[in-house]
C-alpha positions as CSV (number, residue, x, y, z in Angstrom):
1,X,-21.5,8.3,4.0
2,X,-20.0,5.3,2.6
3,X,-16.4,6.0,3.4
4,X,-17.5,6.5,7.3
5,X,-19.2,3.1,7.1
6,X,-16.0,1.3,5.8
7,X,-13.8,3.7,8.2
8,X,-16.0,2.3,10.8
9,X,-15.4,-1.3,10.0
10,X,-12.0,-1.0,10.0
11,X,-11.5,0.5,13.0
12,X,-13.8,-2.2,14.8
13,X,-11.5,-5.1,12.9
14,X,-8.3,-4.2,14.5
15,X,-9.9,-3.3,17.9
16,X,-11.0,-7.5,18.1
17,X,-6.9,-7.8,17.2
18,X,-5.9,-6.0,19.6
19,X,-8.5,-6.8,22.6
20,X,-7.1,-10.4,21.6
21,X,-3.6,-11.2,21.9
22,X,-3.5,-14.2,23.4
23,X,-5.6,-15.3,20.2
24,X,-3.7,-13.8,17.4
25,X,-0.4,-15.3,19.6
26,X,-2.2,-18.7,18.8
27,X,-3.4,-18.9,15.2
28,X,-1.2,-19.5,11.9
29,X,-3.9,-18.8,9.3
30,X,-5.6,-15.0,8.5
31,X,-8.3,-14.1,10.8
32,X,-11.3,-13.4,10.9
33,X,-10.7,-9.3,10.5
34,X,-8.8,-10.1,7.6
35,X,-11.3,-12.1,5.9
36,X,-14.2,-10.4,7.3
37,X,-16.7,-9.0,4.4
38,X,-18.2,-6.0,6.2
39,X,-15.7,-3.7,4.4
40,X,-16.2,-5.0,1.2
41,X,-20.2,-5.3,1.5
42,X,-20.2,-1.8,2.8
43,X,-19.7,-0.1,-0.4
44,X,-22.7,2.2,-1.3
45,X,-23.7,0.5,-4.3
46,X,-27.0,2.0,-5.5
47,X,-30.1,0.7,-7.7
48,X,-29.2,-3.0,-7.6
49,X,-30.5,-5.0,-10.9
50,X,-31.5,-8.2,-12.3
51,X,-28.7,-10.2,-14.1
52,X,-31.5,-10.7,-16.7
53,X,-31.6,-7.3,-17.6
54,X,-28.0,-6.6,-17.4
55,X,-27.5,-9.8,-19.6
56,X,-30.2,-8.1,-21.8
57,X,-28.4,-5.6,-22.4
58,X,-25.1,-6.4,-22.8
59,X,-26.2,-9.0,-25.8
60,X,-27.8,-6.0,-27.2
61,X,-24.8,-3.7,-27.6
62,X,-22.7,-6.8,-28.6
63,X,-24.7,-7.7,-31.2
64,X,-24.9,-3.9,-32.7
65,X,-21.4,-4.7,-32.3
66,X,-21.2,-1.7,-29.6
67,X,-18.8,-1.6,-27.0
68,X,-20.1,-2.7,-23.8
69,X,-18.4,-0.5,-20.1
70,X,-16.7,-2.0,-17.7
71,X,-19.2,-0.5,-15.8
72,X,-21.8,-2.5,-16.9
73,X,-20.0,-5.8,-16.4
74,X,-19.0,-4.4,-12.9
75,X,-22.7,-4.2,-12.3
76,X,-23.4,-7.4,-13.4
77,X,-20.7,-9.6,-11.5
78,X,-21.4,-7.2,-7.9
79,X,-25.1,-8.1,-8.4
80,X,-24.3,-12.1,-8.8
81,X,-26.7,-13.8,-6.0
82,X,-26.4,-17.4,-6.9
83,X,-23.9,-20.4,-8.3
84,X,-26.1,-20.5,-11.0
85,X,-25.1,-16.7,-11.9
86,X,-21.5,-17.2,-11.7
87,X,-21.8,-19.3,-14.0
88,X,-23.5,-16.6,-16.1
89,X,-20.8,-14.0,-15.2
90,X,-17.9,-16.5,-16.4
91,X,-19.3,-16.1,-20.0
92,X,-19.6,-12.1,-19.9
93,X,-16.0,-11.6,-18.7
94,X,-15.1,-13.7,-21.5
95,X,-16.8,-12.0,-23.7
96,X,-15.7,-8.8,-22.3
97,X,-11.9,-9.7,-22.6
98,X,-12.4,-10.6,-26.1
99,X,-14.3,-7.1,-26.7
100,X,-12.3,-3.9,-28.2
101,X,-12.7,-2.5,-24.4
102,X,-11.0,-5.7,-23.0
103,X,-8.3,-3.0,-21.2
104,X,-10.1,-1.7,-19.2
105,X,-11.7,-4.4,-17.1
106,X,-11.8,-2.4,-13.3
107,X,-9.5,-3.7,-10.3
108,X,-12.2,-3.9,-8.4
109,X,-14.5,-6.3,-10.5
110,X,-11.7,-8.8,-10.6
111,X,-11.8,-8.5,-6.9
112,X,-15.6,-8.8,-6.5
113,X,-15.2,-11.7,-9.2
114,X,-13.2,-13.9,-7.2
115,X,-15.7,-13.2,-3.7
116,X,-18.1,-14.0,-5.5
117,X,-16.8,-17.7,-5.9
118,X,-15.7,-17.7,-2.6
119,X,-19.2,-16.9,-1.5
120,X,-21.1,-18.9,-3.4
121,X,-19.1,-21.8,-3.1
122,X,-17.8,-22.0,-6.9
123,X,-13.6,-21.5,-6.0
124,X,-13.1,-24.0,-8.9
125,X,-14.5,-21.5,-10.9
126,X,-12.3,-18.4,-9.9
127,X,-9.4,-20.9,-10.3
128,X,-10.1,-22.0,-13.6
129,X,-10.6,-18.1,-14.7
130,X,-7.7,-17.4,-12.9
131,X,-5.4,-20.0,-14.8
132,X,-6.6,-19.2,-17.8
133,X,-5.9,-15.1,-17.0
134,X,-5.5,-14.2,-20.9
135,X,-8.6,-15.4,-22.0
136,X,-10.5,-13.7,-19.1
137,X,-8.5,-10.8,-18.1
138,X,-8.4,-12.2,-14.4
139,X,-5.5,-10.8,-12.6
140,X,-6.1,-10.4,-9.0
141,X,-4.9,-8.0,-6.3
142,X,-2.8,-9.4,-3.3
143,X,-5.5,-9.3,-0.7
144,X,-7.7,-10.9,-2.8
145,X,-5.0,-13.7,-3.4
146,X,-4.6,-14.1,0.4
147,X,-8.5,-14.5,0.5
148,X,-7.8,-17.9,-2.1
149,X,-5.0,-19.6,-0.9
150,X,-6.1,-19.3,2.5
151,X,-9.7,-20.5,1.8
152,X,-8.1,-24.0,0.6
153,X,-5.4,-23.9,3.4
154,X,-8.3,-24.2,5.4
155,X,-10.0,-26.6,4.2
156,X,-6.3,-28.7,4.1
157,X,-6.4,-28.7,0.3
158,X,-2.4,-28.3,0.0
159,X,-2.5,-29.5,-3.3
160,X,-4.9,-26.4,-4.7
161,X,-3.7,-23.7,-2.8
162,X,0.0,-24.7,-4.8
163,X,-1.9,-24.2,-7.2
164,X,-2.6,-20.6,-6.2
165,X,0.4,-19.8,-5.2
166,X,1.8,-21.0,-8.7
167,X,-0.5,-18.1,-10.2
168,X,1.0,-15.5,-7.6
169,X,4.4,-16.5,-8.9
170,X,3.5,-16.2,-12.6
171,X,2.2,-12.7,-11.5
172,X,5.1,-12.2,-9.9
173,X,3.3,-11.1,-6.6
174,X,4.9,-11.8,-3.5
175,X,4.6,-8.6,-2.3
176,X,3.2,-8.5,0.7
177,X,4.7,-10.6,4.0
178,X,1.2,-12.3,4.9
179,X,1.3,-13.1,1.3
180,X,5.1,-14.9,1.4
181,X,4.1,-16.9,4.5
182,X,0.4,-17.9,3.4
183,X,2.7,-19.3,0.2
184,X,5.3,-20.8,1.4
185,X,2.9,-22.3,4.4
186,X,0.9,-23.8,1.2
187,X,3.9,-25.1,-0.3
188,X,5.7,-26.9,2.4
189,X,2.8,-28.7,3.5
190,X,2.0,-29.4,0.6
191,X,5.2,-31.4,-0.3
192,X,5.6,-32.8,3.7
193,X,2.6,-34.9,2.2
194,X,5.6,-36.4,-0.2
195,X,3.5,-36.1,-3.5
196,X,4.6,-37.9,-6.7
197,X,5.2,-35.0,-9.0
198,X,5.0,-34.7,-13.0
199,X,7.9,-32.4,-14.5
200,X,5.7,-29.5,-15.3
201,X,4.7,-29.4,-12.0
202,X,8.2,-29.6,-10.5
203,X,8.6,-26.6,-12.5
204,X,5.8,-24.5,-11.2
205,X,6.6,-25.6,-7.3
206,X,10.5,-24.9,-7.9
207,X,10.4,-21.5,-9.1
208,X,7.1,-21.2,-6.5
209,X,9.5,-22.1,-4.0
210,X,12.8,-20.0,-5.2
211,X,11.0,-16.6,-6.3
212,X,9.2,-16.7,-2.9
213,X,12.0,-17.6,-1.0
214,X,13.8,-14.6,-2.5
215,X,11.9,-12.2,-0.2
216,X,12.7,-14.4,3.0
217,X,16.2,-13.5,4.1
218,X,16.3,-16.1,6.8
219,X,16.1,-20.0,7.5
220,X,12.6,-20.6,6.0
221,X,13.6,-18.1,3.1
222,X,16.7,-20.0,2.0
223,X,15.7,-23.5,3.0
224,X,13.0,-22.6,0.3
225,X,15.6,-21.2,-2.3
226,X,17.7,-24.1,-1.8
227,X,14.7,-26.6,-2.6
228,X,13.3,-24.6,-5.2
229,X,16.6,-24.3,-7.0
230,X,16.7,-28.2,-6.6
231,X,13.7,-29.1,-8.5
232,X,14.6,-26.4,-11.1
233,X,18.2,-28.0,-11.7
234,X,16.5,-31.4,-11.8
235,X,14.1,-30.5,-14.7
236,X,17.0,-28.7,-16.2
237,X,19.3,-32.0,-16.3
238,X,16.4,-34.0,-17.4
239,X,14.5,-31.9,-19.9
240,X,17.0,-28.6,-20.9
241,X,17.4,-25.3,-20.0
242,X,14.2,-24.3,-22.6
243,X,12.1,-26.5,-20.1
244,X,13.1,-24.6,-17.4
245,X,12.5,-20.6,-18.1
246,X,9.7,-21.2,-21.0
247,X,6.8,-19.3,-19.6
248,X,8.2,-18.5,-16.5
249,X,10.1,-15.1,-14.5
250,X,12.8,-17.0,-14.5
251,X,16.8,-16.8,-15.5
252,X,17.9,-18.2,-19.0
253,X,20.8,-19.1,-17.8
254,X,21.8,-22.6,-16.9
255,X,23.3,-23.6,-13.8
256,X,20.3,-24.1,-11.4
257,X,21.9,-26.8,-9.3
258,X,24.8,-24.8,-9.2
259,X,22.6,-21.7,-7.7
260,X,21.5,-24.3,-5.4
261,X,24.7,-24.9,-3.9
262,X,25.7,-20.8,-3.6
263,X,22.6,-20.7,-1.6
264,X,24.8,-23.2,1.2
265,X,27.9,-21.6,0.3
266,X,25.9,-18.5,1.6
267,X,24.8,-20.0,4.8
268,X,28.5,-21.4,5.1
269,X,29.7,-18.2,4.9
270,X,26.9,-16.4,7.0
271,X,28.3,-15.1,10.4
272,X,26.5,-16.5,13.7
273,X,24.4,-19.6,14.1
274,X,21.3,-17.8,13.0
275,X,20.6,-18.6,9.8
276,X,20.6,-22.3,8.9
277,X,19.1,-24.6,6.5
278,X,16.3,-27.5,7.2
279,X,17.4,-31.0,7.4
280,X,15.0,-32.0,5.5
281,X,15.2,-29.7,2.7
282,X,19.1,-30.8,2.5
283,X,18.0,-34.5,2.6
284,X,15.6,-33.8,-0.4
285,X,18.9,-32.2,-2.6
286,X,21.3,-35.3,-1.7
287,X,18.0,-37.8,-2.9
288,X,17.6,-35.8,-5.6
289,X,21.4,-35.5,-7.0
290,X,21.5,-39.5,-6.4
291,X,18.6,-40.0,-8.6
292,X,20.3,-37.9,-11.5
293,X,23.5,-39.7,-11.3
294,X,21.3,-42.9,-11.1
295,X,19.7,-41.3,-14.1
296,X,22.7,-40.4,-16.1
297,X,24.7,-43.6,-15.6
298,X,21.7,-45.5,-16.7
299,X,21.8,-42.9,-20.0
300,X,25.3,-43.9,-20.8
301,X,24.6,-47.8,-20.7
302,X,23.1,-47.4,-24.5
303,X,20.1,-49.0,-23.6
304,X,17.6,-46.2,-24.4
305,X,15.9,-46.5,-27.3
306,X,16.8,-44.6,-30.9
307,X,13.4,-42.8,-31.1
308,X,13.8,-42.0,-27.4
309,X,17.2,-40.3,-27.9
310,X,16.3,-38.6,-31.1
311,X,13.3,-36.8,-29.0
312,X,16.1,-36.0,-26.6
313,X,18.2,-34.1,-28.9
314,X,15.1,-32.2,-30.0
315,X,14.8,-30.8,-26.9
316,X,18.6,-30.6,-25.0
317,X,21.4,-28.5,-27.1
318,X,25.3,-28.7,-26.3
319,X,24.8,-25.8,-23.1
320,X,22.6,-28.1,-22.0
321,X,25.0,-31.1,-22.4
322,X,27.7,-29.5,-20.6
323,X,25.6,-28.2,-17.8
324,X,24.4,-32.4,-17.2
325,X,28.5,-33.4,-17.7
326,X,28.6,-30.9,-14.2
327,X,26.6,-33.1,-12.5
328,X,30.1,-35.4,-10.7
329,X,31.4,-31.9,-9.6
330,X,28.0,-30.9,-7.9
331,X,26.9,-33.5,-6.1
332,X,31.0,-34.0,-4.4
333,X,30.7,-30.3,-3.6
334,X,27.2,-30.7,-2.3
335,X,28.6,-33.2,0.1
336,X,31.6,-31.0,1.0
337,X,29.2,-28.0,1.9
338,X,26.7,-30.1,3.8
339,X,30.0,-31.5,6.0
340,X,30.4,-27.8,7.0
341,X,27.0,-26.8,7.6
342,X,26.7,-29.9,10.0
343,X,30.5,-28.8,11.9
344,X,28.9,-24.9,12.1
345,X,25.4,-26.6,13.5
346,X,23.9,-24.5,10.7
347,X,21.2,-27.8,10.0
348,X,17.7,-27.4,11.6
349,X,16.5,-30.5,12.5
350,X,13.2,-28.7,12.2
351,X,11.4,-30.0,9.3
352,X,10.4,-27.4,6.3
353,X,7.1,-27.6,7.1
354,X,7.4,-26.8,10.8
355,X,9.7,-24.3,10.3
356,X,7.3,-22.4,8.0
357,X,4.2,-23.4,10.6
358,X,6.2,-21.3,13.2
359,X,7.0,-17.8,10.7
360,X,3.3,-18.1,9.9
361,X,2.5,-18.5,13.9
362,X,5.1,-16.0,14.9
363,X,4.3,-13.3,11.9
364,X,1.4,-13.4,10.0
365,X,-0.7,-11.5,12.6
366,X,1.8,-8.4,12.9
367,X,1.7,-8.8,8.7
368,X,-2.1,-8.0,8.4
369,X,-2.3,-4.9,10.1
370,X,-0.7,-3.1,6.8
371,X,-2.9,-5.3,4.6
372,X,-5.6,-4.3,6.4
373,X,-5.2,-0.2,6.4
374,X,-3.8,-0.5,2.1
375,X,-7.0,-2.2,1.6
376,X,-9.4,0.2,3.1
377,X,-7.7,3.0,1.2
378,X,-7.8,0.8,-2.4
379,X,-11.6,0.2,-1.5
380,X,-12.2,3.8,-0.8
381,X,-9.9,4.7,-4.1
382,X,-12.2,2.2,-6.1
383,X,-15.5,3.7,-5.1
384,X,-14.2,7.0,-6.2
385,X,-13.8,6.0,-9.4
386,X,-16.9,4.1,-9.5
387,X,-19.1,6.8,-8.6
388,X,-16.7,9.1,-11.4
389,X,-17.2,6.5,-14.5
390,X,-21.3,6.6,-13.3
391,X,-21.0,10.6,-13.3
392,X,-19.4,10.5,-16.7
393,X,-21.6,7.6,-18.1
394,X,-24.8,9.4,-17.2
395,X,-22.8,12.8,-18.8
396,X,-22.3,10.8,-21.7
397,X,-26.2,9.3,-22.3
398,X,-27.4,12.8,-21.7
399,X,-25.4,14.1,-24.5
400,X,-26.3,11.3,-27.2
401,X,-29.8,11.9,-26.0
402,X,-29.9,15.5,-26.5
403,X,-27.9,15.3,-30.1
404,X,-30.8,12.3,-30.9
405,X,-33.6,14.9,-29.9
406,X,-31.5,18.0,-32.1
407,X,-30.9,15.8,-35.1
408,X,-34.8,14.8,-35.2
409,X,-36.0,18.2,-34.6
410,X,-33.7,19.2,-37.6
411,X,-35.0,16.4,-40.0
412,X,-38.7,18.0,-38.6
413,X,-38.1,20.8,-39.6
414,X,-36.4,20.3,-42.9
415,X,-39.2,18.0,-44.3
416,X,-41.9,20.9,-43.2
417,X,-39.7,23.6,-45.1
């Protein structure tokens, strides 16, 4: 019954794509198919309950110091009804992730989790659980990512949906196409807005940028390697190599300037005109190796401070020395290599964030389809399993009842013998 009912919603969100072309031709952001909740709401999910009961209980078996299911927090984050009870719910998966059964925290309450907040207008809340992902076990699915980061593209919260994007990179989950262009959509309008930028968070947009870029193998794609790479090398130059990879899925190895500039020897070298690199994005590198060598020759004057070059040689070693000492040789080849992108008319004037406004316009409607048909299957996948851990939870009360009721009847009958 229930899998007809989601088969059936499926079906009647790409028949609205398809009987509307002319409207899928026109928008850049996921539609309404994509974040329709019929699918998701369409799961046969019997004998709803109070929170208060399910709260109940769970404070119960934790203070016996019994393991609480997964089922049981599943039923009590799919039964949230109010801002209030997410609230309520954040504790419970906290306590749940610091439990001995913290493993085995379900897909699909993660996912239900983060809908939640999207539908009772607590998003700051799934964010929050969501950056801090160790202490509450939140590590979302890629639809449910989309779901985010285009909730706050939106609304024209740039800076947030980054923010996102930074988590999908830590997760390493650029998976999916619609997933690439939501992020890197996110990103370059995010910077177009020319924000002023604290190291750390250079960091997280660099390798946001290079990582996604990775999966793009065309102007948007590299223009975003080339940037990310950028603001990598400049944190490298400024901080060390350590500053660089330190949390991150990122190379240890130094040179990020230097990958910057095989990223243009690539496009040099690329046949055609096809594949170019945004003006902009080539304008951003040339600022950004003038401010080091600003930086540097300013270094070299002697008039920084003891204390403030002591705390310097904490943090840079010799590698890291010799990779700043490079700095001459890239920025005269960066200006070689942007001589000969400009003679092969491989620069888009196009700016970065137009360029990725037209992928997302051009793409990101073919790119849900997929999405679409891998998510009904994972939600008819999930309900399979639900329905299996209730068959085998109800197994498993039966049998402690019926070994309770056989142990008393023994004791019975040994204190009448």
């Amino acid at each position: 019954m229930a899998s007809a009912v989601l088969k059936r919603c499926v079906t009647a969100a790409v028949k609205v794509k398809r009987l509307s072309p002319s409207l899928s031709a026109r928008r850049w952001l996921l539609s309404s198919a994509y974040t329709d909740t019929k699918l998701w709401e369409a799961r046969e999910i019997k004998d709803p309950q109070r929170l208060a009961v399910l709260a109940s209980s769970m404070d119960k078996l934790y203070e016996k110091k019994f393991a609480v299911s997964s089922l049981l927090v599943a039923q009590f984050v799919d039964n949230i009804s109010s801002r209030q009870e997410v609230d309520q719910a954040d504790y419970y998966l906290y306590k749940f992730r610091h439990s001995p059964n913290c493993w085995y925290l379900r897909d699909w309450t993660i996912h239900s989790w983060i809908r939640q907040c999207l539908k009772y207008g607590a998003r700051e809340k799934a964010l929050y659980t969501l950056q801090n992902k160790v202490q509450y076990g939140i590590f979302p699915d890629d639809f449910i990512f989309n779901l985010l980061i285009d909730s706050y593209i939106k609304d024209g919260d740039f800076k947030t949906a980054c923010s996102v994007v930074e988590e999908v990179m830590l997760q390493e989950a650029f998976n999916l196409p619609s997933t690439q262009i939501l992020s890197l959509y996110a990103l370059g309008s995010y910077l177009a807005t020319k924000p002023q930028l604290t190291v750390s968070r250079e960091r997280a947009l660099g390798a946001s940028l290079f990582i996604c870029g990775l999966k793009q193998d065309n102007t948007v794609g590299l223009s975003a390697q080339l940037q990310g790479s950028a603001l990598l090398g400049k944190v490298e130059m400024l901080k060390g190599i350590h500053a660089v990879f330190k949390g991150m899925p990122l190379l240890w190895t130094h040179g990020y300037l230097g990958r910057a500039l095989a990223v243009m020897e690539r496009v040099v070298a690329a046949p055609g005109g096809d594949v170019k690199l945004s003006k902009d994005t080539l304008d951003y590198m040339n600022d950004l190796l003038q401010e080091l060598s600003s930086t540097s020759d300013s270094d070299s004057s002697g008039e920084e401070s003891t204390e403030e070059e002591d705390k310097k040689k904490d943090a840079v070693d010799d590698d890291d020395l010799a990779e700043q000492a490079n700095l001459p040789q890239y920025a005269s080849r960066f200006k070689e290599l942007r001589s000969q992108l400009e003679s092969q008319g491989k620069v888009d004037s196009a700016s970065f964030q137009a360029l990725v406004t037209a992928l997302a316009q051009q793409n990101l409607a073919a790119a849900e389809k997929p999405d679409l048909e891998e998510y009904e299957s994972r939600v008819l996948a999930w309900e399979a399993e639900r329905k299996l851990l209730i068959q085998r939870e109800h197994a498993t009360r039966e049998k402690a009842q019926q070994e309770k009721k056989e142990r008393l009847a023994a004791k019975a009958a040994a204190q009448m013998g």
